[in-house]
Each structure stands twice: as structure tokens, then as C-alpha cells.
C-alpha positions, 0 to 999 in steps of 0.5 A, a space after each residue: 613487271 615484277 612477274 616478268 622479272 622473277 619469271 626471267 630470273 628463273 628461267 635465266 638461272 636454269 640457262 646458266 646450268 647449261 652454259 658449257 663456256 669455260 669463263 663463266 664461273 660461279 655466277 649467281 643472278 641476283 635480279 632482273 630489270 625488264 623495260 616495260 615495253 619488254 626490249 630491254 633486261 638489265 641482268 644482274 649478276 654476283 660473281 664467286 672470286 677474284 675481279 679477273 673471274 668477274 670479268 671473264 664470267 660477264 665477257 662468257 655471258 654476253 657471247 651466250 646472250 644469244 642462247 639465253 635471249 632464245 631459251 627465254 623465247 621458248 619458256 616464256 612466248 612473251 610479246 617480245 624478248 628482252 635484250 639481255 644486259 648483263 651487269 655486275 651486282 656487288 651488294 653480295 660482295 659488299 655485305 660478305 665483307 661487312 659480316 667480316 668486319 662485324 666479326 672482327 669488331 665483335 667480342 667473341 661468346 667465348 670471352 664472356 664466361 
């Protein structure tokens, strides 16, 4: 399943390149979850700003779930191709702000002299 997954994964990532719909932003794909009878992918996606890009980007992404559900089909000739869900993955947000809050806690190099 792991296979599948990054296999997905990839051939997703290149698909977004070519999406020309203007709502979705600076979208990363950070990992896939394929049900194992393959019907089903949970998308995972990390989103560049504000929580209104985040949501439009997921909305641009679930119009264009068509055309991505068709690239898989064509890259991959699996048994089936999976239903994609796309999901908002918030561990990238999460750990920019805990390097922010390290930084503030944190003495600087330049006190030590």
C-alpha cells in the first residue's frame, strides 16, 4: 500500500502543475491514504496563507477531482481508481510555528561572545 500511496502522491503532484484554476494556490501534497480495496484516497494537502486560501484552494481541488481521478487512471492502469478526498494537513503549519516559537525562546549566537 505504501507503493500506492507514494505512486499517487507523485503522479498528483505533477497533476496539480497543470491545474489552470484560479483557486488554487500554493498547494503541497503531503501524503496519501489509499483504502485497500483502492476506491477510496484521502488526499493530504498543506496550503501557502491565510485560512481563506486554504479553503479556496480545497473547494478548486475538489472541482478538479475529475481530471485527477482521469490523470491517475491513465499514469498508473491500476485495478481501480480511487475516489479522491482532499484533506487539509496542518502538521506543516504547525511545526513553521513551533520553529517560530523556539526562535523566540532561543538566545541568540550573537549574545554569547
Amino acid at each position: 500500500m505504501r507503493r500506492v500511496n507514494d505512486a499517487v502522491k507523485e503522479v498528483l503532484g505533477r497533476a496539480l502543475l497543470g491545474l489552470k484554476d484560479p483557486r488554487i494556490g500554493f498547494v503541497t501534497i503531503t501524503g496519501v491514504e489509499t483504502s485497500p480495496d483502492l476506491r477510496h484516497a484521502k488526499v493530504f494537502v498543506s496550503v501557502l496563507g491565510s485560512e481563506r486560501k486554504r479553503d479556496k484552494s480545497l473547494q478548486g481541488l475538489e472541482a478538479a477531482h475529475g481530471i485527477l481521478q482521469a490523470k491517475l487512471a491513465q499514469e498508473l492502469r491500476m485495478k481501480r481508481t480511487p475516489q479522491l478526498a482532499f484533506e487539509y494537513d496542518p502538521t506543516v503549519e504547525r511545526g513553521v510555528r513551533m520553529t517560530m516559537l523556539i526562535d523566540e525562546l532561543a538566545p541568540d549566537d550573537d549574545d554569547r561572545d
